[in-house]
mmCIF file as Biopython writes it, N, C-alpha, C and O atoms, coordinates in Angstrom:
data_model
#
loop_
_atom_site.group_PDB
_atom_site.id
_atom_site.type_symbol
_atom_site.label_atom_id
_atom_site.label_alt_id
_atom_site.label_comp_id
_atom_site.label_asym_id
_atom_site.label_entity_id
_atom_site.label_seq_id
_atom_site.pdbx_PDB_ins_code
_atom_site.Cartn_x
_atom_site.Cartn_y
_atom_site.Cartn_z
_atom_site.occupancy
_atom_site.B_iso_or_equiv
_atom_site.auth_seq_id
_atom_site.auth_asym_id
_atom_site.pdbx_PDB_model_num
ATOM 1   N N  . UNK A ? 1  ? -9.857  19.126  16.835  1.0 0.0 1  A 1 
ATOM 2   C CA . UNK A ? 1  ? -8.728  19.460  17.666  1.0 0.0 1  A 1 
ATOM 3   C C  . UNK A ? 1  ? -7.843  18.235  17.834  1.0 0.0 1  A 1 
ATOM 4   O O  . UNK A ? 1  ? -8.317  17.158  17.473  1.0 0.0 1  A 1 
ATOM 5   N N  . UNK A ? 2  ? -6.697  18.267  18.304  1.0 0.0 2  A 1 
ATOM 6   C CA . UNK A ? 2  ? -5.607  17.355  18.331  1.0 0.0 2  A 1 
ATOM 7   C C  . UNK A ? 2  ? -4.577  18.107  18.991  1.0 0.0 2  A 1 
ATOM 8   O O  . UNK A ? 2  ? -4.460  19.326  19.117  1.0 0.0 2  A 1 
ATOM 9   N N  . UNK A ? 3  ? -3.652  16.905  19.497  1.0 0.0 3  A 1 
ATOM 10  C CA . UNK A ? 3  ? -2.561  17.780  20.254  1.0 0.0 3  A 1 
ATOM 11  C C  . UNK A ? 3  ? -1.342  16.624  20.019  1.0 0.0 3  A 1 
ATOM 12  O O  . UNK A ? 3  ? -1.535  15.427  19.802  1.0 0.0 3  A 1 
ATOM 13  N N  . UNK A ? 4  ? -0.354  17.146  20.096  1.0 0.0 4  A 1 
ATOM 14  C CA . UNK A ? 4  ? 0.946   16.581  19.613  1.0 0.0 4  A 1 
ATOM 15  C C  . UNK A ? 4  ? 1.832   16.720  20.332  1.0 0.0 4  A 1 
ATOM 16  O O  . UNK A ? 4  ? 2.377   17.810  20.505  1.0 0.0 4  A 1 
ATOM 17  N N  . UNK A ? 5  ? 2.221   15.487  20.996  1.0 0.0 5  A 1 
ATOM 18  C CA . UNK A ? 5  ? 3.216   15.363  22.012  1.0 0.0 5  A 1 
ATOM 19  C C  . UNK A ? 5  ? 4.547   14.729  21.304  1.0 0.0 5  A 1 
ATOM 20  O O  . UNK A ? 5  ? 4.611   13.547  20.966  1.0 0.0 5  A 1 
ATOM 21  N N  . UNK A ? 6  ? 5.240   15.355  21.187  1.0 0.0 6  A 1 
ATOM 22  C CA . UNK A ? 6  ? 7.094   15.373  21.105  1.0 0.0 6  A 1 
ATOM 23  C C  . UNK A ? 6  ? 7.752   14.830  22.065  1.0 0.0 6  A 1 
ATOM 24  O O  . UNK A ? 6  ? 7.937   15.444  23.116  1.0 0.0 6  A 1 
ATOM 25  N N  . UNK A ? 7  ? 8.095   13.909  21.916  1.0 0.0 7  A 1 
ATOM 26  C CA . UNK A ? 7  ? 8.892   12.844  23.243  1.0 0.0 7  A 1 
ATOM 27  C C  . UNK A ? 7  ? 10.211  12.480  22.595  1.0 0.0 7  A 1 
ATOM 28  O O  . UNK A ? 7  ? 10.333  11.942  21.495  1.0 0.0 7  A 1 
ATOM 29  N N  . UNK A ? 8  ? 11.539  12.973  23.717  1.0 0.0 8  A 1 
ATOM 30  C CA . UNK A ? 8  ? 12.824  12.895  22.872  1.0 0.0 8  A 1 
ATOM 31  C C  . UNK A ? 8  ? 13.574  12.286  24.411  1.0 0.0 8  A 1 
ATOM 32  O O  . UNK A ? 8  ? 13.385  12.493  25.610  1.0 0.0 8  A 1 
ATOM 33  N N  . UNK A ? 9  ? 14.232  11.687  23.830  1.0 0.0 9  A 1 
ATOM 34  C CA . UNK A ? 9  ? 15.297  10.658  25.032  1.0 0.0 9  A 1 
ATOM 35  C C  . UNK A ? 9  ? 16.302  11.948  25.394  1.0 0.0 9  A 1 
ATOM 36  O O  . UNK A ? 9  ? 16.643  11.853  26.573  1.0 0.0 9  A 1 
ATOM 37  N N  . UNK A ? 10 ? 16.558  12.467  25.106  1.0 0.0 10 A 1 
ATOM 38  C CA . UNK A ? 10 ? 17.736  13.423  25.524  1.0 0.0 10 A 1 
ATOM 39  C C  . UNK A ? 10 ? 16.801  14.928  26.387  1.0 0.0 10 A 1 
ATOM 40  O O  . UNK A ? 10 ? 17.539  15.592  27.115  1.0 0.0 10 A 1 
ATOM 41  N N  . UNK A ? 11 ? 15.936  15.207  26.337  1.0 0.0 11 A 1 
ATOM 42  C CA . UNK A ? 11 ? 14.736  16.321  26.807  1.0 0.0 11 A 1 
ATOM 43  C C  . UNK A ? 11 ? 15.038  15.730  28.467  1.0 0.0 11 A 1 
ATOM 44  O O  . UNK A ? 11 ? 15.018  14.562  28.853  1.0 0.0 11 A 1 
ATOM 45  N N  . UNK A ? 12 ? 15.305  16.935  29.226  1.0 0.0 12 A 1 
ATOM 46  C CA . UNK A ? 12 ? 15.241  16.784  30.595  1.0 0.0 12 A 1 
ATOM 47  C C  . UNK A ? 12 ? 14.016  16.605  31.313  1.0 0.0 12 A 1 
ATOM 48  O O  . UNK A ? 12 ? 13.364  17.472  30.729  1.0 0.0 12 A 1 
ATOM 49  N N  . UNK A ? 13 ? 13.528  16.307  31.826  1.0 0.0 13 A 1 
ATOM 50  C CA . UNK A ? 13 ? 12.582  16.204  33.021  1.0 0.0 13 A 1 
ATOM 51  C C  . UNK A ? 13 ? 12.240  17.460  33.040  1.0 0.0 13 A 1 
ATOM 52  O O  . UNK A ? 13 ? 13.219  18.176  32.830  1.0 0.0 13 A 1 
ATOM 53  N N  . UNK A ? 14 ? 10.744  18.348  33.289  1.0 0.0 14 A 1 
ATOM 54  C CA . UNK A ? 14 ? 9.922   19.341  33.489  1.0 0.0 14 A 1 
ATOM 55  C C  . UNK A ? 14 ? 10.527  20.238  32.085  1.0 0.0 14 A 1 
ATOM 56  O O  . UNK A ? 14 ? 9.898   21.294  32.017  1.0 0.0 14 A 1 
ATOM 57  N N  . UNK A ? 15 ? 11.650  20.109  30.858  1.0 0.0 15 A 1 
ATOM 58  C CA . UNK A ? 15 ? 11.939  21.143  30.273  1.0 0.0 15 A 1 
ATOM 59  C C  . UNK A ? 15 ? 10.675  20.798  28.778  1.0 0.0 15 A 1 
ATOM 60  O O  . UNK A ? 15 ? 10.567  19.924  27.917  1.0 0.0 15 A 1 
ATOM 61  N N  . UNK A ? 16 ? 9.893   22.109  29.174  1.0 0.0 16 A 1 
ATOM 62  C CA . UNK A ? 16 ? 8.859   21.802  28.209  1.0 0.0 16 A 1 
ATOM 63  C C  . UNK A ? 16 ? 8.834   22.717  26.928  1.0 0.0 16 A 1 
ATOM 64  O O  . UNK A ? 16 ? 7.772   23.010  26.379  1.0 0.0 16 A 1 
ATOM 65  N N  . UNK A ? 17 ? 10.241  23.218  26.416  1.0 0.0 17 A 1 
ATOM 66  C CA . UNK A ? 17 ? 10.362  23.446  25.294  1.0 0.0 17 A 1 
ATOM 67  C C  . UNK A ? 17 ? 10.049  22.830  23.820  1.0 0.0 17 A 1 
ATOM 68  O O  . UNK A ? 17 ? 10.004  21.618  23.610  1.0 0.0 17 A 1 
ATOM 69  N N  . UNK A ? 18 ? 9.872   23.674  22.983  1.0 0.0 18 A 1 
ATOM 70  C CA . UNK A ? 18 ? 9.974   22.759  21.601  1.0 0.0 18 A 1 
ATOM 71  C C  . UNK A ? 18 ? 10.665  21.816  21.402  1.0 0.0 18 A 1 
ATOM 72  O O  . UNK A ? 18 ? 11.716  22.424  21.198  1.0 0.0 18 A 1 
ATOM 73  N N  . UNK A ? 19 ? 10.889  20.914  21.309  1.0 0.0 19 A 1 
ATOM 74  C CA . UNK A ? 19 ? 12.763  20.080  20.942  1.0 0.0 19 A 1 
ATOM 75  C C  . UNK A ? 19 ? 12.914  20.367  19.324  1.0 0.0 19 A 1 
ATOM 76  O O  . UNK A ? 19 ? 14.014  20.227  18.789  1.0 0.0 19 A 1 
ATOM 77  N N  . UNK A ? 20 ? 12.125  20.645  18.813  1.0 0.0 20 A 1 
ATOM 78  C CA . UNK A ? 20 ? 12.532  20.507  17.380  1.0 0.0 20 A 1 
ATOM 79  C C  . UNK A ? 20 ? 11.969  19.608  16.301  1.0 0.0 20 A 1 
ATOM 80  O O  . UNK A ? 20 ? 11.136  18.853  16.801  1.0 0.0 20 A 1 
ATOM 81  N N  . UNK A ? 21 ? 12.104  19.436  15.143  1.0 0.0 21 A 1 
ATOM 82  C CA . UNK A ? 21 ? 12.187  18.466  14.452  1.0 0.0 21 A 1 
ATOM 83  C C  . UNK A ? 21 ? 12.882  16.894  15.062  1.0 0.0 21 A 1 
ATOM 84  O O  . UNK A ? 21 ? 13.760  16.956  15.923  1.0 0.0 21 A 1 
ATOM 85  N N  . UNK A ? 22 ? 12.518  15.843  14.659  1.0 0.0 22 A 1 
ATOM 86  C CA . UNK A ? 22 ? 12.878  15.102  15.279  1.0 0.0 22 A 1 
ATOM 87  C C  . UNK A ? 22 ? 13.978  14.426  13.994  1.0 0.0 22 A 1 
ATOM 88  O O  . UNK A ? 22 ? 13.853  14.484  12.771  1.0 0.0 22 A 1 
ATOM 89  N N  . UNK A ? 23 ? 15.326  13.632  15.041  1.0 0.0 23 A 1 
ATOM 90  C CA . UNK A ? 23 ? 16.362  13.666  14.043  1.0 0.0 23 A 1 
ATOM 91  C C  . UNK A ? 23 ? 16.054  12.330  13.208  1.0 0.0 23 A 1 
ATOM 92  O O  . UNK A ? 23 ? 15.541  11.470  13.924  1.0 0.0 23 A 1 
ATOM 93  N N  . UNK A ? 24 ? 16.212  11.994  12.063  1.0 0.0 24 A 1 
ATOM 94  C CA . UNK A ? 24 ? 15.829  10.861  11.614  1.0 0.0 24 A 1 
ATOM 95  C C  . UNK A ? 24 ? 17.031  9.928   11.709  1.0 0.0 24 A 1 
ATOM 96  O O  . UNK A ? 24 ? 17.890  10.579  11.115  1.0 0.0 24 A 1 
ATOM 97  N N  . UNK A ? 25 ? 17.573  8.854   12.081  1.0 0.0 25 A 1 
ATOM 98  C CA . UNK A ? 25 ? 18.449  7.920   12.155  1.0 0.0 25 A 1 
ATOM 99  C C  . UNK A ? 25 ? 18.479  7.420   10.585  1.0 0.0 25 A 1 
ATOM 100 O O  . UNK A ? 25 ? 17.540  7.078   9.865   1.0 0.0 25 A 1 
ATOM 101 N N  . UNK A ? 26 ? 19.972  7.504   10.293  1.0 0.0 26 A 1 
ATOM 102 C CA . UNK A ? 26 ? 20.374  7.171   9.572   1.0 0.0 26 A 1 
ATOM 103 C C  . UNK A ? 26 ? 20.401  5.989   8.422   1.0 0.0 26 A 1 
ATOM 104 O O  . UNK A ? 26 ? 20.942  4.915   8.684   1.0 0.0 26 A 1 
ATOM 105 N N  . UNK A ? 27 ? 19.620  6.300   6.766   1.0 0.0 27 A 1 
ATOM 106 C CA . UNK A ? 27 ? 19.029  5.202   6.334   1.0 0.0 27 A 1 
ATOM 107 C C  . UNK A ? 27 ? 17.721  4.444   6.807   1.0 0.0 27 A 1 
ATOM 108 O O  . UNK A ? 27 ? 17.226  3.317   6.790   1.0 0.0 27 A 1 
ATOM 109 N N  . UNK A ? 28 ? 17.461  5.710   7.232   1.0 0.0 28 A 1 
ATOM 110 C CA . UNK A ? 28 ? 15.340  5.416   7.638   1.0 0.0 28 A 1 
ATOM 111 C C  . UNK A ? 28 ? 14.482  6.341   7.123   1.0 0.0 28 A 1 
ATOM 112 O O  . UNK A ? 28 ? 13.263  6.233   7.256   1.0 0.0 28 A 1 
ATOM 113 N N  . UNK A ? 29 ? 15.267  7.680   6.265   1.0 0.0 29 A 1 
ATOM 114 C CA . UNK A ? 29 ? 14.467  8.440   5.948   1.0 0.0 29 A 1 
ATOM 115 C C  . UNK A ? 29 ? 13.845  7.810   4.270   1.0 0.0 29 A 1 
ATOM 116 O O  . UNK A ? 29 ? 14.568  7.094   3.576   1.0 0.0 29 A 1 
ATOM 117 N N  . UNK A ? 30 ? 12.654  8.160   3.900   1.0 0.0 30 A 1 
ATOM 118 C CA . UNK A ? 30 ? 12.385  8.271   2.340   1.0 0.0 30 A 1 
ATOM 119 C C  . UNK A ? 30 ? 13.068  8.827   1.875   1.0 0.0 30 A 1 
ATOM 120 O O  . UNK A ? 30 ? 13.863  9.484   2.547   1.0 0.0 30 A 1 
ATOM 121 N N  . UNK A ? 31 ? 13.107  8.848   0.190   1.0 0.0 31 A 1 
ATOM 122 C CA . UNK A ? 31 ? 13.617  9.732   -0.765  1.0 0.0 31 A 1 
ATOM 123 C C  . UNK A ? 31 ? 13.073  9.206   -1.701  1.0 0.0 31 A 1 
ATOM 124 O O  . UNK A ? 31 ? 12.495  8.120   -1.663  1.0 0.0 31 A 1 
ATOM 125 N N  . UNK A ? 32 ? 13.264  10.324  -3.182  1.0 0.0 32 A 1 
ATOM 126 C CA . UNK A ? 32 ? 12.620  9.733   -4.455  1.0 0.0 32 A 1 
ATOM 127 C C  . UNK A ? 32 ? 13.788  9.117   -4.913  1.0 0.0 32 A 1 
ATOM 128 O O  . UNK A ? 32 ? 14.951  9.482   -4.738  1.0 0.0 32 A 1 
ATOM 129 N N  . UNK A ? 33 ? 13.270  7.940   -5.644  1.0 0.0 33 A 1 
ATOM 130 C CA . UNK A ? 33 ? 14.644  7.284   -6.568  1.0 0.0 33 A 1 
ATOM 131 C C  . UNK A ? 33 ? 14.996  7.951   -7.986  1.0 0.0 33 A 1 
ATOM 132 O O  . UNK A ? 33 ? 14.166  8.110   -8.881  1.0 0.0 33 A 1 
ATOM 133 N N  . UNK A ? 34 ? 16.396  8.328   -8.059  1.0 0.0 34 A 1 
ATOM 134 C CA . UNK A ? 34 ? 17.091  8.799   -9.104  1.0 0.0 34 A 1 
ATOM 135 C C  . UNK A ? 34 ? 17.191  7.993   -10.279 1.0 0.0 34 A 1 
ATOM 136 O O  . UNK A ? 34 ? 17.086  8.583   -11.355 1.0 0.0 34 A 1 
ATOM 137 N N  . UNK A ? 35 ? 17.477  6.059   -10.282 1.0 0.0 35 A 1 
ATOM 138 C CA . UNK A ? 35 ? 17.439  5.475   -10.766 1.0 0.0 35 A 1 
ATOM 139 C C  . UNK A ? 35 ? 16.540  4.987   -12.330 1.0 0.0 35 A 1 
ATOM 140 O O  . UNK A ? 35 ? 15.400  5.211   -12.738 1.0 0.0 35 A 1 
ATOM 141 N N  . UNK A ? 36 ? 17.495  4.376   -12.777 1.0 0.0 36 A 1 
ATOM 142 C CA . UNK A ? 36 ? 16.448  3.481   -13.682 1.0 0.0 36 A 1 
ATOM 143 C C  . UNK A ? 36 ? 15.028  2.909   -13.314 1.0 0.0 36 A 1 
ATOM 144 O O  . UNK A ? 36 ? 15.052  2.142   -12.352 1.0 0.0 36 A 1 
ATOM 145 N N  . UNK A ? 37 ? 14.058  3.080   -13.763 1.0 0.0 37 A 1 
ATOM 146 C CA . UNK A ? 37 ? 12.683  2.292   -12.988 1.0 0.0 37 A 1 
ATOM 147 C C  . UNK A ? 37 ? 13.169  0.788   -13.011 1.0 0.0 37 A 1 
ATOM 148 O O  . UNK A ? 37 ? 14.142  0.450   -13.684 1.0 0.0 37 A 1 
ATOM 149 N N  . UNK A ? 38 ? 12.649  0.161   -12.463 1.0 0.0 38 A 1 
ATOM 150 C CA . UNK A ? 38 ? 13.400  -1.702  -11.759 1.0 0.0 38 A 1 
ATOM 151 C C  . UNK A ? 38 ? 12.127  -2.091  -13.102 1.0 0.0 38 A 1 
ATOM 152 O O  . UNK A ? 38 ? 11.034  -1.588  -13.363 1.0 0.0 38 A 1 
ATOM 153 N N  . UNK A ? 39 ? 12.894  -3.180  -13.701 1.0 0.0 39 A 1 
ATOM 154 C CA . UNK A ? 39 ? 12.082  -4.043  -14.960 1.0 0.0 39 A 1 
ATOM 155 C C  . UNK A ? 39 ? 11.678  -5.323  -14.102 1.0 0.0 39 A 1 
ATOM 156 O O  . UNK A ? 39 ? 12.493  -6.106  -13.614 1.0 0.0 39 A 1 
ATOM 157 N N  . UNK A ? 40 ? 10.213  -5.420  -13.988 1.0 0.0 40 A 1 
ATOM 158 C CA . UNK A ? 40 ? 9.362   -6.166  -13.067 1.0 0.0 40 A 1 
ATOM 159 C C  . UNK A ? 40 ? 8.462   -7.379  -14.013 1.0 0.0 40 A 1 
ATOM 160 O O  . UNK A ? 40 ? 7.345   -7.391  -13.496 1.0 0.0 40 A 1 
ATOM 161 N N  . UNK A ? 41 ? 8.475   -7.908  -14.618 1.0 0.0 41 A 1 
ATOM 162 C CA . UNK A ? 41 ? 8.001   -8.612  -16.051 1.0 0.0 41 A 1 
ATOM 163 C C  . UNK A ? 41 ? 6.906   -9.505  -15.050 1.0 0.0 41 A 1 
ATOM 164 O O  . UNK A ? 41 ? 7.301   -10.090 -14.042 1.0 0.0 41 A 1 
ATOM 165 N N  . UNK A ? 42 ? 5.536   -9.507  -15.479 1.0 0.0 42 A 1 
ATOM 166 C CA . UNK A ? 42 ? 4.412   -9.968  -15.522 1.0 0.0 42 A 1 
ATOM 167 C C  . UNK A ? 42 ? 4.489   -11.664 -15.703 1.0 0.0 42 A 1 
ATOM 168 O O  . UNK A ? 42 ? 4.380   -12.237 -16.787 1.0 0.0 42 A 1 
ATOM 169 N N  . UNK A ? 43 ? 4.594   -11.988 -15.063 1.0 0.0 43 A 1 
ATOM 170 C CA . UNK A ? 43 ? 4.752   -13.647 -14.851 1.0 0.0 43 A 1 
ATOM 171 C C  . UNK A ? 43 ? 3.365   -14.138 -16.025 1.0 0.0 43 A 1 
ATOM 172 O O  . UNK A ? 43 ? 2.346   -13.446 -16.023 1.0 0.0 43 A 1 
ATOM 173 N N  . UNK A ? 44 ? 3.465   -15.279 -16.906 1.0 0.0 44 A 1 
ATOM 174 C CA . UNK A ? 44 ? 2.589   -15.525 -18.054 1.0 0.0 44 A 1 
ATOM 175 C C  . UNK A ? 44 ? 1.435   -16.556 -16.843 1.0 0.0 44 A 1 
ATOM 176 O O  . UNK A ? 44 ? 1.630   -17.416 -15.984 1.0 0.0 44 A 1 
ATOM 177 N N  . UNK A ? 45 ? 0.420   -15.956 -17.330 1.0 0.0 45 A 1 
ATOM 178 C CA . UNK A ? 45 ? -0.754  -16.601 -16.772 1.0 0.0 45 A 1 
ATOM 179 C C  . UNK A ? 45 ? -0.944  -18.498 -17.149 1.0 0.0 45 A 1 
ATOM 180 O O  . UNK A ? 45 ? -0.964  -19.087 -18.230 1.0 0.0 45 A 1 
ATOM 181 N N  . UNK A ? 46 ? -1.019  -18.834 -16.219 1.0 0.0 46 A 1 
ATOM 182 C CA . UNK A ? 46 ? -0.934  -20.847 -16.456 1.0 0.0 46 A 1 
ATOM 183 C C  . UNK A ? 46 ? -1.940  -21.191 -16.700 1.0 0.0 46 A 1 
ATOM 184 O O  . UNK A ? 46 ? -1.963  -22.324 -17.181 1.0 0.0 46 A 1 
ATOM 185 N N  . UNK A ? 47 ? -3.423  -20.425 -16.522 1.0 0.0 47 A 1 
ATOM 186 C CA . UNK A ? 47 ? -4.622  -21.259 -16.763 1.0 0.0 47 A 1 
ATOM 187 C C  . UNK A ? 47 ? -5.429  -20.141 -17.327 1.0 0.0 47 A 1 
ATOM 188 O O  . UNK A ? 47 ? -5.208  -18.931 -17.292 1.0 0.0 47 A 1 
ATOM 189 N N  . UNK A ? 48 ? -6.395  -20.797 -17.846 1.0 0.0 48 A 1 
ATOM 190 C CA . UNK A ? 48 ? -7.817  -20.113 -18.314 1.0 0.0 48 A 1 
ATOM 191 C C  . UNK A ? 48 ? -8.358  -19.769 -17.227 1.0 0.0 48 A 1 
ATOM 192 O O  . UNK A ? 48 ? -8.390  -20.373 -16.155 1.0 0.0 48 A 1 
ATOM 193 N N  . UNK A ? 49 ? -9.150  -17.947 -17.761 1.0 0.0 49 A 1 
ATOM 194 C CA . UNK A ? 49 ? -9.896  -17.667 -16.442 1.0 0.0 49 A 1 
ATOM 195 C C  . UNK A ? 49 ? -11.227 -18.739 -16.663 1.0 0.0 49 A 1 
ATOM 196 O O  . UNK A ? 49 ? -11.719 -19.287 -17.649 1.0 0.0 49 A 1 
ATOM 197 N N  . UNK A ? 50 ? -11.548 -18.726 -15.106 1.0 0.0 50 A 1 
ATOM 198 C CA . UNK A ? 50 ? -12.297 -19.636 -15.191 1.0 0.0 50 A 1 
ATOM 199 C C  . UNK A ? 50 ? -12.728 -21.138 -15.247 1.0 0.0 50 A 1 
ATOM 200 O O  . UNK A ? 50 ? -13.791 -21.758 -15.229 1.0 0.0 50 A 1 
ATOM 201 N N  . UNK A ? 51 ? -11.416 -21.421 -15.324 1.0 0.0 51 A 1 
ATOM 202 C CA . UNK A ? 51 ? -11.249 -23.259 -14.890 1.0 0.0 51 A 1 
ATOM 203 C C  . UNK A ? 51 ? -10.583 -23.262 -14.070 1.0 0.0 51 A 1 
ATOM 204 O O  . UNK A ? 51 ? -10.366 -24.466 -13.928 1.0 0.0 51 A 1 
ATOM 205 N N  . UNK A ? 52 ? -9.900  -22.638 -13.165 1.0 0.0 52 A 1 
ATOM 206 C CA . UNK A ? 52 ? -9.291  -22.798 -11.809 1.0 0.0 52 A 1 
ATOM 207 C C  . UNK A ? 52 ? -10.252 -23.675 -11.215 1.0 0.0 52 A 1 
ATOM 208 O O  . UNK A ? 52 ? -11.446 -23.445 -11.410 1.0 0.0 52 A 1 
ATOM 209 N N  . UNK A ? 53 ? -9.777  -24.973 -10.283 1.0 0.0 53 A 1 
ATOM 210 C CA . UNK A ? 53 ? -10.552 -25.947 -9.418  1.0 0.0 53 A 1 
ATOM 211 C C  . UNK A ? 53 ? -11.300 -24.690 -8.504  1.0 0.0 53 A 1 
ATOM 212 O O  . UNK A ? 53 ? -10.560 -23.731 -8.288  1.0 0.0 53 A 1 
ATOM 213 N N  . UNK A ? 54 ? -12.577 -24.613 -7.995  1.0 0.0 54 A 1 
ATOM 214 C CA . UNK A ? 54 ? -13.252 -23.984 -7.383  1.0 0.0 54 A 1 
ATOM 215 C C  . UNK A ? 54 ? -13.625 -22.465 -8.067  1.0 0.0 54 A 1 
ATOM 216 O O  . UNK A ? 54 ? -13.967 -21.566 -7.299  1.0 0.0 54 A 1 
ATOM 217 N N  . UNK A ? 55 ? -13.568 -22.273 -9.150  1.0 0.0 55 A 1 
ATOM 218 C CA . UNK A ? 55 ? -13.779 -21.070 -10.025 1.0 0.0 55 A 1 
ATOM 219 C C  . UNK A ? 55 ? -15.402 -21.226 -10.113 1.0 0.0 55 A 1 
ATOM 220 O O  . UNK A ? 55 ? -16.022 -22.289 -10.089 1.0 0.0 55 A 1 
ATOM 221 N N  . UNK A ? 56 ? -15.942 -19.902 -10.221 1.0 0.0 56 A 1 
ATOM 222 C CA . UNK A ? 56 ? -16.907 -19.782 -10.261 1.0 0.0 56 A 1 
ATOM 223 C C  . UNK A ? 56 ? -17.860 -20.245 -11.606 1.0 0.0 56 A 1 
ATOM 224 O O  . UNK A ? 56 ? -17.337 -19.982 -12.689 1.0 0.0 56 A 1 
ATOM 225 N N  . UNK A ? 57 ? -19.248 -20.931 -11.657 1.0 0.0 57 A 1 
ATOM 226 C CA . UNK A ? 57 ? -19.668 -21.823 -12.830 1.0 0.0 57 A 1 
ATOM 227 C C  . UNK A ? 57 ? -20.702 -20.917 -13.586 1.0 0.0 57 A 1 
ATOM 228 O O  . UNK A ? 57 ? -21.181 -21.292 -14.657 1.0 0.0 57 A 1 
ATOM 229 N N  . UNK A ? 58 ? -21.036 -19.731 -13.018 1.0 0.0 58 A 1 
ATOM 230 C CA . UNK A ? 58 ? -22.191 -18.773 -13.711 1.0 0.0 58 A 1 
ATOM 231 C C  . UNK A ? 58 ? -21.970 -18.554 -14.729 1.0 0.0 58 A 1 
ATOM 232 O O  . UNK A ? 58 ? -20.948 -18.015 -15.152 1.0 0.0 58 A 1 
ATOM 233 N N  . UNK A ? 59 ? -23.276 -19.085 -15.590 1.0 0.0 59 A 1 
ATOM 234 C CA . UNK A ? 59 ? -23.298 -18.395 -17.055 1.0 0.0 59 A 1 
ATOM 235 C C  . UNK A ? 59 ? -24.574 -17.086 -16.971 1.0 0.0 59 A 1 
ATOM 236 O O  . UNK A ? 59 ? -25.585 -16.854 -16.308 1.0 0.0 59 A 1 
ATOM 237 N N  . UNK A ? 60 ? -23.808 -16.464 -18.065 1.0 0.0 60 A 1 
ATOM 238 C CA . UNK A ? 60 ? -24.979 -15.588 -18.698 1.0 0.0 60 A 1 
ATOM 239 C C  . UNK A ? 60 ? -26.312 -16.302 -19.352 1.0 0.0 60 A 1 
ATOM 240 O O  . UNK A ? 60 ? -26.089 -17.215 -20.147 1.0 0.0 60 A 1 
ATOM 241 N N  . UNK A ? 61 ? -27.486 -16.004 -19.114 1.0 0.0 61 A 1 
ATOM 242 C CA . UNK A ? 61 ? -28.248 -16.797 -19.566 1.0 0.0 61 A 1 
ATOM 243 C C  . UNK A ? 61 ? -28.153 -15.822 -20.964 1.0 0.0 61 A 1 
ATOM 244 O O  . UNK A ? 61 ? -27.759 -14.675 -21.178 1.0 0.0 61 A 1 
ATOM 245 N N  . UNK A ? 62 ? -28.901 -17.230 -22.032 1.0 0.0 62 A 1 
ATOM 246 C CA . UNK A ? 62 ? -29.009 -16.887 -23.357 1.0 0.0 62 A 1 
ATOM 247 C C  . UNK A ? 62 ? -30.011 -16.126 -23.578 1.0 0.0 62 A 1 
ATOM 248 O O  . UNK A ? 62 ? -30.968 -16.094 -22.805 1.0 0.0 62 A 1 
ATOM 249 N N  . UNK A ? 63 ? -29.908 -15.078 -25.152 1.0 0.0 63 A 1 
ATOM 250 C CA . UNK A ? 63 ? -31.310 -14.140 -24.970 1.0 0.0 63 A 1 
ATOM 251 C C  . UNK A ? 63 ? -32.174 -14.820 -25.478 1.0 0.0 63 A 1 
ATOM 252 O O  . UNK A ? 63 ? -32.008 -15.921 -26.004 1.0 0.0 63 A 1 
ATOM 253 N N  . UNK A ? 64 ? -33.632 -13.950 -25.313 1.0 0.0 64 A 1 
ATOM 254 C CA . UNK A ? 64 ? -34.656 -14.838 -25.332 1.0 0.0 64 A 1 
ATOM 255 C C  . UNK A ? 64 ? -35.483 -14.034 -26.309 1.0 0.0 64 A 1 
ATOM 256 O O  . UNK A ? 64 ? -35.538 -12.807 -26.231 1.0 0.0 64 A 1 
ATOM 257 N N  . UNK A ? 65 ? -36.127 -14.734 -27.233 1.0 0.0 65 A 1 
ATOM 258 C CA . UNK A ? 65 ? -36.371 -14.108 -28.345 1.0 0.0 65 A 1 
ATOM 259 C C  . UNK A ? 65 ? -38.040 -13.555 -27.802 1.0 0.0 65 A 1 
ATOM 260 O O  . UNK A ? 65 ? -38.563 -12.571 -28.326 1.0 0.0 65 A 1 
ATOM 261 N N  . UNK A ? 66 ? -38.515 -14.109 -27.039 1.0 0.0 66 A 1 
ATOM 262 C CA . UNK A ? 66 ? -40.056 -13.513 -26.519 1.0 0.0 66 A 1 
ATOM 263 C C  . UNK A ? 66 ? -39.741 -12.140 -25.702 1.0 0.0 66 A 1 
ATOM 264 O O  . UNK A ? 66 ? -38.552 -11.982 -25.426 1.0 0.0 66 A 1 
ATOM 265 N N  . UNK A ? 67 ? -40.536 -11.246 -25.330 1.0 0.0 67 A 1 
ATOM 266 C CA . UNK A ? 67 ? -40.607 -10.152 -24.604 1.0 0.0 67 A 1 
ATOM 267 C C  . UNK A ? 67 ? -41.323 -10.416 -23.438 1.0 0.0 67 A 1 
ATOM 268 O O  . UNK A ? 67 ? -41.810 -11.536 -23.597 1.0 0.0 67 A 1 
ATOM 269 N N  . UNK A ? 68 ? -41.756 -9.817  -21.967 1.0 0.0 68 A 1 
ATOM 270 C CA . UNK A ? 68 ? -42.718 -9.789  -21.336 1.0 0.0 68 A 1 
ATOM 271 C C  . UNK A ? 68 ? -43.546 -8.833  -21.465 1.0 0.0 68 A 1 
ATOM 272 O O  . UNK A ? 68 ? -44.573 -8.809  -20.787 1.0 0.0 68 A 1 
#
């Protein structure tokens, strides 16, 4: 359950009607863009993974030719 309270600056005191949809102010609503998609280019990576100062030092250990 849930309940949904509608609070509008212009609604009188005790008038406990619907008010409506609420109006959206102008240049606040969403929309989908019509546009060209925006060309966002992947900045080139500066280092090797893995040598960053404080990068992690774990190796895979090597296989091991015995079985248990």
């Amino acid at each position: 359950m849930f309940t949904t309270l509608k609070v509008r600056a212009n609604q009188p005191a005790g008038d406990y009607r619907d008010p409506g949809d609420y109006a959206q102010p102008a240049g606040t609503q969403a929309y989908e863009w019509q546009g060209a998609p925006a060309h966002t280019p992947r900045p080139a990576r500066a280092d090797t993974p893995g040598t960053v100062p404080g990068a992690a030092t774990a190796r895979k250990p090597a296989a091991s030719s015995h079985q248990h």
